[in-house]
LUMZA-533543 format. One record per residue (C-alpha): x, y, z; chain; residue in one letter. Coordinates in steps of 0.5 Angstrom, whole numbers. Each point is the difference from the previous one (the first is absolute). Example, Ala and Ser with C-alpha at 12.3 -4.5 7.8 and 13.67 -1.06 7.14 Angstrom:
// LUMZA-533543
east,north,up,kette,rest
25,-9,16,A,a
2,7,-2,A,s
//
This chain:
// LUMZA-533543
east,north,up,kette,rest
-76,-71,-85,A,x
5,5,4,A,x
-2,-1,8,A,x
1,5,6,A,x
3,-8,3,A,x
3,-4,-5,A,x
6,-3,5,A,x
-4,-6,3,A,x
-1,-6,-6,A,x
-6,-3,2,A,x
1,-8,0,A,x
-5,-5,2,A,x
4,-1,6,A,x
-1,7,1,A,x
-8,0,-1,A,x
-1,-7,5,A,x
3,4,5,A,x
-6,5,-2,A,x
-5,-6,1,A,x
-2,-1,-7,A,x
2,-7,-3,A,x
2,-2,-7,A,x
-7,1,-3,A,x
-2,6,3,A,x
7,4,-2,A,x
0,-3,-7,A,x
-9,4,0,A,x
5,5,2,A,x
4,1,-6,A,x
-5,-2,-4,A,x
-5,6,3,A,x
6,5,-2,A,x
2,-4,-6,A,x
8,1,3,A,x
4,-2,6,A,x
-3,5,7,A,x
5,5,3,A,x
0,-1,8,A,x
-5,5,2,A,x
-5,-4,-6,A,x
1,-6,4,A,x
-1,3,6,A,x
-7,3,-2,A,x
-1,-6,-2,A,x
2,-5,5,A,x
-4,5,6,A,x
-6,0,-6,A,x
0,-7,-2,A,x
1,-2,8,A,x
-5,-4,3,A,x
-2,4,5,A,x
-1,6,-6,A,x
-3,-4,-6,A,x
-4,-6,4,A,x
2,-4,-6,A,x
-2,-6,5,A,x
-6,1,3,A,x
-2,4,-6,A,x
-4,-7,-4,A,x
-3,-1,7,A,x
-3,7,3,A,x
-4,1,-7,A,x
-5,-6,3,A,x
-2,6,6,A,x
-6,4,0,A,x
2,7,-2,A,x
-6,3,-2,A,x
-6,3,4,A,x
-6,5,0,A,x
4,5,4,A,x
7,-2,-2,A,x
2,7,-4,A,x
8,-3,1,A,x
2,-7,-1,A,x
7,-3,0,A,x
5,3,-5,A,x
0,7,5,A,x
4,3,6,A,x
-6,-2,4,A,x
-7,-3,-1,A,x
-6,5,0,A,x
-7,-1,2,A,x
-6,5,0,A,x
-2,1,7,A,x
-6,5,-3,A,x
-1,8,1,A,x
4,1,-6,A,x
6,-4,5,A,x
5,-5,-1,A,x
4,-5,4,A,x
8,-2,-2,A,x
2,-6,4,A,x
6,-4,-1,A,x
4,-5,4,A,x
9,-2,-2,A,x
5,-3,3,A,x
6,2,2,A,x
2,-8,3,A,x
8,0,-2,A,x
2,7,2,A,x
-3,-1,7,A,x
4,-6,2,A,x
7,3,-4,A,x
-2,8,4,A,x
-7,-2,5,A,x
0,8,1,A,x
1,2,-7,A,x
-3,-5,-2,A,x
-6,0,2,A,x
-1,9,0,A,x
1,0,-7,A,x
-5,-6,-1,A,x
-5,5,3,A,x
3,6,-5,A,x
-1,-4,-6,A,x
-7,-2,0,A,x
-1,8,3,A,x
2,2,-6,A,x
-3,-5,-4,A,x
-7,4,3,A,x
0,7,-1,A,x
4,-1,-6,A,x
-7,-3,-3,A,x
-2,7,3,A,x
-3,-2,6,A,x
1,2,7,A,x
3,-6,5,A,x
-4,0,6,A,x
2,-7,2,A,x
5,-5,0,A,x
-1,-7,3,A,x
6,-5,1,A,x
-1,-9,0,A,x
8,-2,3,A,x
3,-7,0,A,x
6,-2,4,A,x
3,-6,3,A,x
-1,-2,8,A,x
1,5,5,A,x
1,-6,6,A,x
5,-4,0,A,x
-4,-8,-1,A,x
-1,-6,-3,A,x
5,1,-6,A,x
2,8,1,A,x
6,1,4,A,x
1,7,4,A,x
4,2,-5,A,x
-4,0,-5,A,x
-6,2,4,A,x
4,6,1,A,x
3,2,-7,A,x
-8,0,-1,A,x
-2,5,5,A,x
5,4,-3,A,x
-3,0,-6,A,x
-7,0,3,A,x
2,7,4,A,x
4,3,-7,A,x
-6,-1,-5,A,x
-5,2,6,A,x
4,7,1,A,x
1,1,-8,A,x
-7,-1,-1,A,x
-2,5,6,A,x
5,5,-3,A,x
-3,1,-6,A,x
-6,0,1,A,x
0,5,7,A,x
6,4,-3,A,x
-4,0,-7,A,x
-7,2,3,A,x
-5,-7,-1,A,x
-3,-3,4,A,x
3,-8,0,A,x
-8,-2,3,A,x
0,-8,0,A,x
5,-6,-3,A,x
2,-7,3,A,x
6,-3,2,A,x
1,-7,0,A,x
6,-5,2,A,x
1,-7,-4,A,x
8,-2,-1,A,x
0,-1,-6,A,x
1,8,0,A,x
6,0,4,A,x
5,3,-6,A,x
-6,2,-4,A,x
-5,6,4,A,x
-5,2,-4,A,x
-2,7,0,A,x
-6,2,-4,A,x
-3,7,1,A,x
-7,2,-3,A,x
-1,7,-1,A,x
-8,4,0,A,x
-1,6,-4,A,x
-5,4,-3,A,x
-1,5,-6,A,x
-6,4,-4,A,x
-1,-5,-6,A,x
1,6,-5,A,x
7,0,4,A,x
3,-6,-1,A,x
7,0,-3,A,x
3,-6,-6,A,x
7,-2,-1,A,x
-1,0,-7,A,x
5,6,-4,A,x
-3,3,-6,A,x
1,6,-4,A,x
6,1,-4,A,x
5,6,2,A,x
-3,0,7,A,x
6,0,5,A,x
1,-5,5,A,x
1,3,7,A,x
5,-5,6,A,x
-3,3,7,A,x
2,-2,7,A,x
5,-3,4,A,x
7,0,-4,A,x
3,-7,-3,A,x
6,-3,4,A,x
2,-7,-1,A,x
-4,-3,5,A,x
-5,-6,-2,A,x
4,-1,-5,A,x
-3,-7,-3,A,x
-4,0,4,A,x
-6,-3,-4,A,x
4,-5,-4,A,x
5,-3,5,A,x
-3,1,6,A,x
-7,0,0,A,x
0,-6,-6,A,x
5,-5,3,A,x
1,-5,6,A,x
4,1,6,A,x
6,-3,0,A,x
6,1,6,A,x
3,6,-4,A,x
-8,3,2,A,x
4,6,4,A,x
4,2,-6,A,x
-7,2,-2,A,x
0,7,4,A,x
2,5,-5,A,x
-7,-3,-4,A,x
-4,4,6,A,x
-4,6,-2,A,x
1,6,6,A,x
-6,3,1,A,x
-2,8,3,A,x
-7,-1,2,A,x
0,8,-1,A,x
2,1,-6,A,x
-5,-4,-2,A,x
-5,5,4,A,x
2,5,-4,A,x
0,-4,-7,A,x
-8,-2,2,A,x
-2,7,1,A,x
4,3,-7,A,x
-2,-5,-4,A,x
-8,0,2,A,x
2,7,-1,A,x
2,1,-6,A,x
-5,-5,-3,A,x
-5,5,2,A,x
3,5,-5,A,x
-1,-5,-6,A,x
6,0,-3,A,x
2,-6,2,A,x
-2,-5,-6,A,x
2,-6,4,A,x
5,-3,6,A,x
4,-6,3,A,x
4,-1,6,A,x
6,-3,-1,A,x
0,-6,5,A,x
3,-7,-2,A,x
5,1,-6,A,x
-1,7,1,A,x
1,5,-6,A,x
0,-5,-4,A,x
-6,-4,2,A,x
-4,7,-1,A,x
3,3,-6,A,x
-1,-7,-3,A,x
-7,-1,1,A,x
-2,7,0,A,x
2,-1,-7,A,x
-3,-7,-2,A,x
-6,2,3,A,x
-2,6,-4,A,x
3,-3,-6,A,x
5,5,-1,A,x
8,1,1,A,x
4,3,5,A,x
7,4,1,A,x
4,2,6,A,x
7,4,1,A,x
2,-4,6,A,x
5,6,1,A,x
-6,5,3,A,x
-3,-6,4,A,x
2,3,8,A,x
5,-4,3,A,x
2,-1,7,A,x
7,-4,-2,A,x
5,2,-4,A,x
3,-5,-6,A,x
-6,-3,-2,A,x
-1,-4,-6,A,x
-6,0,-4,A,x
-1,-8,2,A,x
0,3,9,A,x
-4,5,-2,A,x
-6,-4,-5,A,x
1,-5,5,A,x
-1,4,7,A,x
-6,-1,5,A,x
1,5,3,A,x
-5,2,3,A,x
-6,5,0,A,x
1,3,-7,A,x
-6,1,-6,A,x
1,0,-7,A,x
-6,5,-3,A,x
-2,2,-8,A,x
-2,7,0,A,x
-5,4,-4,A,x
6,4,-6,A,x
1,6,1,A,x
-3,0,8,A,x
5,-4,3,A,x
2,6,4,A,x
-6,-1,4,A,x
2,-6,2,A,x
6,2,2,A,x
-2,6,4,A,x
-4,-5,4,A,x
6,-4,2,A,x
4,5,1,A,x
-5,4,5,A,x
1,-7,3,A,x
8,-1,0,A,x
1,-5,-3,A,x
3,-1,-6,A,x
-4,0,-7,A,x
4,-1,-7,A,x
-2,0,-7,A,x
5,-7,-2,A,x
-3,-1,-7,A,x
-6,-1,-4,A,x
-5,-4,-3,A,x
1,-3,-7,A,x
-3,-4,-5,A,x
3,-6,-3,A,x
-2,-4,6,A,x
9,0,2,A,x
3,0,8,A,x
5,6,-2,A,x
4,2,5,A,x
6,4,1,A,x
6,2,3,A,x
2,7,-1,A,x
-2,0,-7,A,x
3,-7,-2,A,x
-5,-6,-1,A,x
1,-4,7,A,x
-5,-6,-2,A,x
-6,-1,-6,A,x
-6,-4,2,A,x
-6,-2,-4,A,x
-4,2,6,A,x
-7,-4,-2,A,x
5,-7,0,A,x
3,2,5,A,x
-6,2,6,A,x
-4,-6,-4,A,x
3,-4,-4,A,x
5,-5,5,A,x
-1,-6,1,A,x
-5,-4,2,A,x
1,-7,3,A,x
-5,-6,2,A,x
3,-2,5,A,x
0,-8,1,A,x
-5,-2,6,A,x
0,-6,5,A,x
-4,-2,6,A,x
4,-1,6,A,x
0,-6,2,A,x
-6,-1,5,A,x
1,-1,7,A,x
-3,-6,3,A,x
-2,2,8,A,x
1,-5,4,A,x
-6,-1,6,A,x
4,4,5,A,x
0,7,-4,A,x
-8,0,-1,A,x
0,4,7,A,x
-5,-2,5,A,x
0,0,8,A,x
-5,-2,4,A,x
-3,5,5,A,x
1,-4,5,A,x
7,-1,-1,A,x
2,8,-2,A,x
0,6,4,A,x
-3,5,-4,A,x
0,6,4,A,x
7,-1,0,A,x
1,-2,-7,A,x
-5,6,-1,A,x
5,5,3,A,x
6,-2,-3,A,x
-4,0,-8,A,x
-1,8,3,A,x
7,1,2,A,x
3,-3,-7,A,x
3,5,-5,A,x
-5,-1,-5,A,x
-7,0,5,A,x
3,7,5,A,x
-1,6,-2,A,x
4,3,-4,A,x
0,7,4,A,x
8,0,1,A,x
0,1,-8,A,x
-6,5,-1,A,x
2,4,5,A,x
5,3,-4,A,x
-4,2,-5,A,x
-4,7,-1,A,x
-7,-4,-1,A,x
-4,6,0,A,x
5,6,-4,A,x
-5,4,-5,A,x
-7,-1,5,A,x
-3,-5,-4,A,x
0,-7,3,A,x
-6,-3,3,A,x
3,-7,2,A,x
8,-1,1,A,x
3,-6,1,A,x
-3,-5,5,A,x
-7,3,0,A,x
-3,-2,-6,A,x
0,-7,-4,A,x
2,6,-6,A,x
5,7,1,A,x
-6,4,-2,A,x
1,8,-3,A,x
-5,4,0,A,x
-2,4,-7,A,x
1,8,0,A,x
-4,4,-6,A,x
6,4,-4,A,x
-4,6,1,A,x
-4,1,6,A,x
5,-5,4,A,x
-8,-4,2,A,x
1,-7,2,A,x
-6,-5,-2,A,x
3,-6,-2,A,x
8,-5,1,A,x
4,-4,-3,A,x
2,-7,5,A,x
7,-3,-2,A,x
2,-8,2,A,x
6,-3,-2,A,x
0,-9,1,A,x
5,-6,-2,A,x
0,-6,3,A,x
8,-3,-2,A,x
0,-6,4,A,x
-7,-2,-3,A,x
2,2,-7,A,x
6,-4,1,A,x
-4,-6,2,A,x
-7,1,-6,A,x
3,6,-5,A,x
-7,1,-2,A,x
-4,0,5,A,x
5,5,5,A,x
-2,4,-6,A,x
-7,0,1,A,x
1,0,7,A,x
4,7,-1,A,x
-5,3,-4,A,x
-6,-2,4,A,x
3,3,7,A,x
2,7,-3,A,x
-7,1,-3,A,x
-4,-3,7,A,x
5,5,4,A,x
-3,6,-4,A,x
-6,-3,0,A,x
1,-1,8,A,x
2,8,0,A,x
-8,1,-3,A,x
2,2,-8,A,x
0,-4,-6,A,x
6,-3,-4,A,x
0,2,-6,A,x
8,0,-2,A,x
6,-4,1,A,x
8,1,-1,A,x
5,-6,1,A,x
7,-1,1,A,x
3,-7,-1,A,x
5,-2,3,A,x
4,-8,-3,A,x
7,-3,1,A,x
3,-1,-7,A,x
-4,-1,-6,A,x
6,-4,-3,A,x
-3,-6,4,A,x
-5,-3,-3,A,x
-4,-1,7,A,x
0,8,2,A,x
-3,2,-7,A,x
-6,-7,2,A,x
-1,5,6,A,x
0,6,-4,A,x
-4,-3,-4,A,x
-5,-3,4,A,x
-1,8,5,A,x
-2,2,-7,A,x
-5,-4,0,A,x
-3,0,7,A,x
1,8,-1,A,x
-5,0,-7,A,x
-5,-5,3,A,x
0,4,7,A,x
-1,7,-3,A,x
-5,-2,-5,A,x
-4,-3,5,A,x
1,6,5,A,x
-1,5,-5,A,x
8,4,2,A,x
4,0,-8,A,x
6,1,1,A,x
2,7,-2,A,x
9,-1,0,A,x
5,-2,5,A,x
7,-4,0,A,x
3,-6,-1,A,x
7,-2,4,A,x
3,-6,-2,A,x
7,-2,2,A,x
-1,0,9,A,x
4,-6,1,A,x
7,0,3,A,x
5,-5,-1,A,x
-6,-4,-5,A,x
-6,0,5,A,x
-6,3,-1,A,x
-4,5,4,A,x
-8,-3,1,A,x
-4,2,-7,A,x
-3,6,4,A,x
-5,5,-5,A,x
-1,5,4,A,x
-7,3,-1,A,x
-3,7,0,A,x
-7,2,1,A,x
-4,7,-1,A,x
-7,1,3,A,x
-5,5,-1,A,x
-3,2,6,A,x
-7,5,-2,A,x
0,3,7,A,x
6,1,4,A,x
-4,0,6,A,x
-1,-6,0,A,x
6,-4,1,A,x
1,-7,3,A,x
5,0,5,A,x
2,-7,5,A,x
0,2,6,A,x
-7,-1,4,A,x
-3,5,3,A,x
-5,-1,4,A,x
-2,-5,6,A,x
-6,-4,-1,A,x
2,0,-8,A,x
-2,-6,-4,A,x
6,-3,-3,A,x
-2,-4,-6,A,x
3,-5,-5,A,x
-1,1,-8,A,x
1,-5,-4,A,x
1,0,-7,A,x
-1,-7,-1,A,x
-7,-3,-2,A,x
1,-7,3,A,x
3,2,7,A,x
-2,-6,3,A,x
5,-5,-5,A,x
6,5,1,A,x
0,-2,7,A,x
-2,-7,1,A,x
4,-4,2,A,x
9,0,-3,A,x
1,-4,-5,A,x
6,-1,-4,A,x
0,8,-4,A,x
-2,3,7,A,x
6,-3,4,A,x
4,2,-6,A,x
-2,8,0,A,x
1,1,8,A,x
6,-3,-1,A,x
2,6,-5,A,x
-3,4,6,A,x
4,6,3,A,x
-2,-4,7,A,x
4,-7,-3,A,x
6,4,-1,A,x
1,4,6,A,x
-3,-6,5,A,x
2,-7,-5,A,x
5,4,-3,A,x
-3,-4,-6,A,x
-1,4,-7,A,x
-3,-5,-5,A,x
-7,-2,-3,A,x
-4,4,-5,A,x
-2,7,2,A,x
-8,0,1,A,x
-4,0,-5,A,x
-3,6,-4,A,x
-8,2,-1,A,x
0,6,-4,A,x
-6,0,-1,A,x
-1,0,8,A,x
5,6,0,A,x
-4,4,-4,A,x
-6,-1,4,A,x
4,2,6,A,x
2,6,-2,A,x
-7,3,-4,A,x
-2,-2,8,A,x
5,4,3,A,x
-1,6,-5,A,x
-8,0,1,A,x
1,-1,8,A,x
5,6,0,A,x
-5,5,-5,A,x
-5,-1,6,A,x
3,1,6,A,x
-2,-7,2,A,x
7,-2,2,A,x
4,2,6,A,x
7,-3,-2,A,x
2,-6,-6,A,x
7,-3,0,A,x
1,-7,-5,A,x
3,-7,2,A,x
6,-1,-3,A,x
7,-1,4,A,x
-1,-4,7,A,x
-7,0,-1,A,x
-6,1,3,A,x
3,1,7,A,x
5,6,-2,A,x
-5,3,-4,A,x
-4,1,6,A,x
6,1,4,A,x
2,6,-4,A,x
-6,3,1,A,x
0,0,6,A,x
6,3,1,A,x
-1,6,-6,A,x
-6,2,5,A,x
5,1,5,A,x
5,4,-4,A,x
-6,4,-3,A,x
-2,1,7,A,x
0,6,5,A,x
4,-1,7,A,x
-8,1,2,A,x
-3,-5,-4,A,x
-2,-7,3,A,x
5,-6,-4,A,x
-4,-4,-4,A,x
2,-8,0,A,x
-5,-6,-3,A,x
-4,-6,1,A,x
0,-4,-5,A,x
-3,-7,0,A,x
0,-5,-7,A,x
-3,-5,-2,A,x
3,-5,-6,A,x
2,-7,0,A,x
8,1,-2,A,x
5,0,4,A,x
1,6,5,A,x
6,2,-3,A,x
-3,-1,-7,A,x
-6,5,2,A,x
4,5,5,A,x
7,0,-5,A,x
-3,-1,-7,A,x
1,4,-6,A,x
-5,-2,-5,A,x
-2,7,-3,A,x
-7,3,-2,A,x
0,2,8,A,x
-1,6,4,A,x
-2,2,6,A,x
-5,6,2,A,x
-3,3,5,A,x
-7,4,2,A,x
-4,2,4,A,x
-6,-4,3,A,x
-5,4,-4,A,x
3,0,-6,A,x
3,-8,0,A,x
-7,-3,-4,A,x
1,5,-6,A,x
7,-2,0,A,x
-2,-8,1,A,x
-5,3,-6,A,x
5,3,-5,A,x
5,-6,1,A,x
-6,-5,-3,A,x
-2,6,-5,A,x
8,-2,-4,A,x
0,-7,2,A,x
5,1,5,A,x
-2,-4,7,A,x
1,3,6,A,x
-1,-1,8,A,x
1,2,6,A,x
7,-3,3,A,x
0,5,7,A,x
0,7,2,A,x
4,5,2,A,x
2,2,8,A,x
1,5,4,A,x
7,-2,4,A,x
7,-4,-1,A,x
-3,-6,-2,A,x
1,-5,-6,A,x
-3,-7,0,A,x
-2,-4,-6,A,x
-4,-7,2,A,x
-1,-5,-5,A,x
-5,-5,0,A,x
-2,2,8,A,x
7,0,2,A,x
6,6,1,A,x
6,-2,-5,A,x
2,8,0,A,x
0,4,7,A,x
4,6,1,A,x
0,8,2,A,x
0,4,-7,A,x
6,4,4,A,x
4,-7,0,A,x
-1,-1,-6,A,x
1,7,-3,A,x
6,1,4,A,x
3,-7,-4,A,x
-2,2,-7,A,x
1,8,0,A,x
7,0,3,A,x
4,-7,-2,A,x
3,3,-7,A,x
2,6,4,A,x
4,-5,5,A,x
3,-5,-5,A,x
3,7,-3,A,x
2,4,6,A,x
3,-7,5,A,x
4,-1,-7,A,x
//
């Protein structure tokens, strides 16, 4: 075979630093029936990488639930597509894009952004929300963490949270709601996960799947250079190591606003209906999208790369197939209408070039002026690499001694003071510093942004008459430090969470998307962890009712051989029939009552008096670790059926008005619960309004740490007007849910907790507010 590049002889030693090992170098040759090129092994090595071919998490993601009455896309497409109802469909998805956020923060994370926003509207949808879930290591000097440390996180937390805000803003999407969390395992491994919302008319969903031979394959966007070159097969799938740095030409540049333009001309010219199908080239660039493009449609395709548009002089076929420069598309186009697709791109100023056609014979074949480059059975090459079950093995189980099962007496602890601390650490504050950089309401469509709702709720607009009837609500939730100590059941938990945020926003969960984020799964206790998340997502999903429509895995986040927590990062969708009636947590009226449900049946046992398990949940608590400085035990156990209860309440509460506001129990419990809905009635107020704070009393048989900072789930907190309590008393008893009434809210800067007869918090709402709104932003600005 004559080659456009034939001056580099592949060896083995040549495809190992490729990262295929022997075995999957000798599949190589016996897929071509010969020796690769360079360029072919190049192909094959970002195709067959780990953050490509999932060829390690493949045997386990087959157990999830994937399939659902409303599911019109499941995984094995750019996004997941569920039927939203009136003729409307909804696209969501959520990726990863940790290596490139360590090695580039800024870069990193605006390119996360770009990828999955192309991932949606290539589906044919219109993005309408992104939504971010962040990790990074301690921001505070501490136990363990030096300053300089500290500081080499608070760089890269400012780098990734102005990349996000960037592309967003700059692109036009509004960034509606995430988390942000903060454990030193993620101090050389950030992770940045971004989920991005569309939606499209059913009839206007678009494949990537190329078919009809003779129909021309047209490159569009941005034009390709050499950065991200590797950038799927040695940066995103292979652990850091002191040479980490090195690693910066594997970053993507992005350009939020040509990827702008690039929305609107590629919605555009699928309206014309010349398009018969699309792909972005994101990870593995053109390779990735000429390949599975092919091998989806069962068909070939072949390419001159002489026409691709290039940016840098010299490159050779390898640098251009490799490339993930970004913002660029690969479409099919109808024969002999191509140019209406090409008239839409250059009405839009961006560069559009028939590069090749679609063939039969199911080959890759791609050129370089005229001279065969590479040729690839696409099929085995999209779908055919390897597939590995990893060996498992439980990690040796940690034997807690008595003084990690965290308890304090009351009488012995200053709650109030411990109280304002919890609210004041990096994982409780606010997190106003970060969603103040980005555009929250950019298109109009937002009915709860970050921090006033459990979910960021959007609200639906009918393509034709712009009338609003109904919304989506959008939650994302992982738990690492509780999946590091119970795979499973922090899998349940992460499930659970999301689904009760949107059905504390007022909607039903309907769907879910997943990123999952391991450490290497060449150790056999990563792949026990990834095993066991698999299993805790399948049990939670089924039981609640959210399969799982796509998403991502990310394995190799550990530096120098330590892994990242296991964290499986779980978004939710949600329908909500009426988008007037959204639940929001602030409260909102003095005199309201302020009710606690709870999903659980046997409410009685869950607070009898600590045993042995109890001692060993709180000791997992957000409140163990920021006032024990313990992290230990078992998360708290996990009641589905309980969950399930609470959120058809929350629901059924929400669609008849009963409700004034809904806020779960989950991180520092109870009381910060409370709190925050405290405070969001203070930043929803008007300067006229009275401040609003909270008379609390509970009565249970645990300690008061235990009943003021626990997280046990299945819990929410709601507030009503006297007249309407003994309806919501009711509607809880109708769905199994038990509910009373633990306080009312007040006019005034009081908040007081009693428990059994007695304060143990006492404080002004401006005190406690003044903690937990500022202290992420002081932490930043002092340093």
């Amino acid at each position: 075979m004559a080659t456009a590049q034939t001056e580099i002889r592949v060896t083995q030693k040549i495809a190992a630093e490729h990262g295929l090992t022997a075995e999957e170098y000798a599949r190589v040759k016996q897929i071509l029936g010969r020796e690769p090129n360079i360029t072919e092994l190049g192909i094959f090595s970002v195709m067959w990488s780990e953050h490509c071919s999932y060829k390690s998490s493949k045997v386990h993601l087959k157990r999830l639930p994937t399939r659902g009455k409303l599911v019109v896309q499941g995984p094995g497409e750019n996004a997941g597509v569920v039927d939203i109802g009136d003729g409307l469909v909804a696209a969501f998805k959520i990726e990863s894009h940790n290596h490139p956020s360590y090695v580039e923060p800024f870069q990193g994370a605006t390119t996360g952004v770009g990828g999955i926003l192309r991932d949606i509207f290539t589906m044919g949808a219109r993005p309408v929300a992104v939504l971010d879930s962040l990790r990074f290591g301690p921001i505070v000097a501490g136990k363990g963490v030096n300053e300089e440390e500290a500081a080499k996180n608070r760089r890269i937390l400012d780098g990734v949270i102005r990349g996000v805000a960037n592309y967003g803003n700059c692109f036009g999407v509004p960034t509606v709601g995430g988390e942000v969390a903060f454990e030193p395992c993620y101090s050389q491994n950030p992770l940045v996960n971004a989920l991005a919302l569309g939606i499209a008319k059913k009839e206007d969903l678009f494949f990537a799947k190329a078919r009809g031979t003779g129909n021309p394959v047209i490159y569009v966007g941005a034009k390709t250079g050499r950065d991200g070159i590797h950038g799927a097969s040695l940066l995103a799938s292979a652990e850091f190591t002191e040479e980490s740095k090195q690693k910066r030409p594997n970053v993507q540049v992005g350009d939020p606003f040509m990827e702008k333009l690039l929305l609107e001309a590629c919605l555009e010219a699928m309206q014309t209906g010349a398009v018969v199908a699309i792909q972005d080239m994101g990870a593995a660039g053109l390779t990735c999208s000429t390949t599975e493009m092919a091998s989806r449609g069962g068909t070939g395709i072949e390419i001159d790369l002489a026409k691709v548009p290039q940016r840098e002089s010299g490159m050779t076929p390898y640098e251009i197939m490799l490339s993930e420069s970004q913002e660029r598309m690969l479409l099919v186009a109808e024969k002999g209408r191509e140019h209406e697709v090409l008239d839409v791109f250059t009405k839009w100023g961006l560069d559009a070039v028939v590069v090749g056609e679609v063939t039969d014979g199911g080959l890759l074949r791609v050129k370089d002026h005229g001279k065969l480059a590479a040729e690839i059975p696409a099929h085995p090459l999209a779908e055919e690499g390897p597939v590995y079950r990893r060996p498992i093995a439980q990690p040796p189980l940690h034997n807690e001694t008595p003084a990690e099962w965290f308890s304090f007496s009351a009488a012995d602890a200053d709650l109030t003071g411990n109280f304002v601390k919890l609210l004041g650490s990096p994982a409780i504050a606010s997190k106003r510093w970060i969603t103040e950089q980005y555009d929250t309401s950019v298109r109009t469509n937002t009915l709860a942004g970050p921090g006033a709702s459990d979910a960021a709720v959007i609200r639906i607009k009918d393509p034709e008459t712009g009338i609003v009837k109904r919304a989506l609500a959008l939650s994302t939730d992982g738990n690492g430090r509780w999946c590091q100590l119970n795979p499973r059941v922090g899998a349940m938990h992460a499930v659970a969470e999301a689904a009760r945020n949107v059905a504390a926003s007022g909607a039903h969960p309907m769907a879910a998307t997943n990123c999952l984020n391991f450490g290497s799964p060449e150790k056999p206790e990563v792949m026990w962890q990834f095993s066991e998340v698999i299993d805790g997502l399948t049990v939670a999903c089924n039981e609640l009712g959210t399969p799982i429509t796509g998403g991502n895995v990310s394995f190799y986040n550990e530096t120098l051989g330590k892994s990242i927590y296991p964290t499986p990062v779980i978004g939710v969708l949600g329908i909500l029939e009426d988008a007037s009636r959204v639940l929001k947590i602030g409260f909102r009226e003095e005199r309201d009552a302020i009710v606690l449900l709870d999903g659980a049946t046997s409410v009685g046992a869950q607070h009898a008096a600590p045993q042995l398990g109890t001692h060993r949940e709180f000791s997992s608590s957000e409140y163990s670790k920021t006032i024990g400085g313990i992290v230990a035990g078992e998360p708290p156990a996990v009641d589905l059926a309980a969950e399930k209860r609470l959120q058809e309440c929350l629901v059924s509460l929400a669609a008849s008005r009963t409700v004034r506001s809904a806020h779960d129990v989950s991180d520092g419990g109870i009381a910060v619960t409370l709190a925050e809905s405290c405070f969001a009635s203070l930043v929803g107020a008007q300067h006229a309004a009275p401040q609003l704070g909270a008379n609390v009393k509970l009565e249970e048989t645990s300690p008061a740490e235990y009943a003021l900072f626990g997280e046990r789930g299945a819990r929410a907190v709601v507030s009503a007007a006297p007249t309407s309590l003994a309806h919501v008393l009711e509607t809880a008893r109708q769905y199994g849910v038990t509910a009373h009434q633990i306080g009312q809210v007040i006019r005034g800067d009081a908040f007081r907790i009693e428990y059994r007869g007695s304060a143990v918090i006492e404080s002004s709402v401006a005190k406690l507010y003044d903690t937990w709104a500022h202290s992420l932003e002081r932490i930043l600005k002092v340093h």
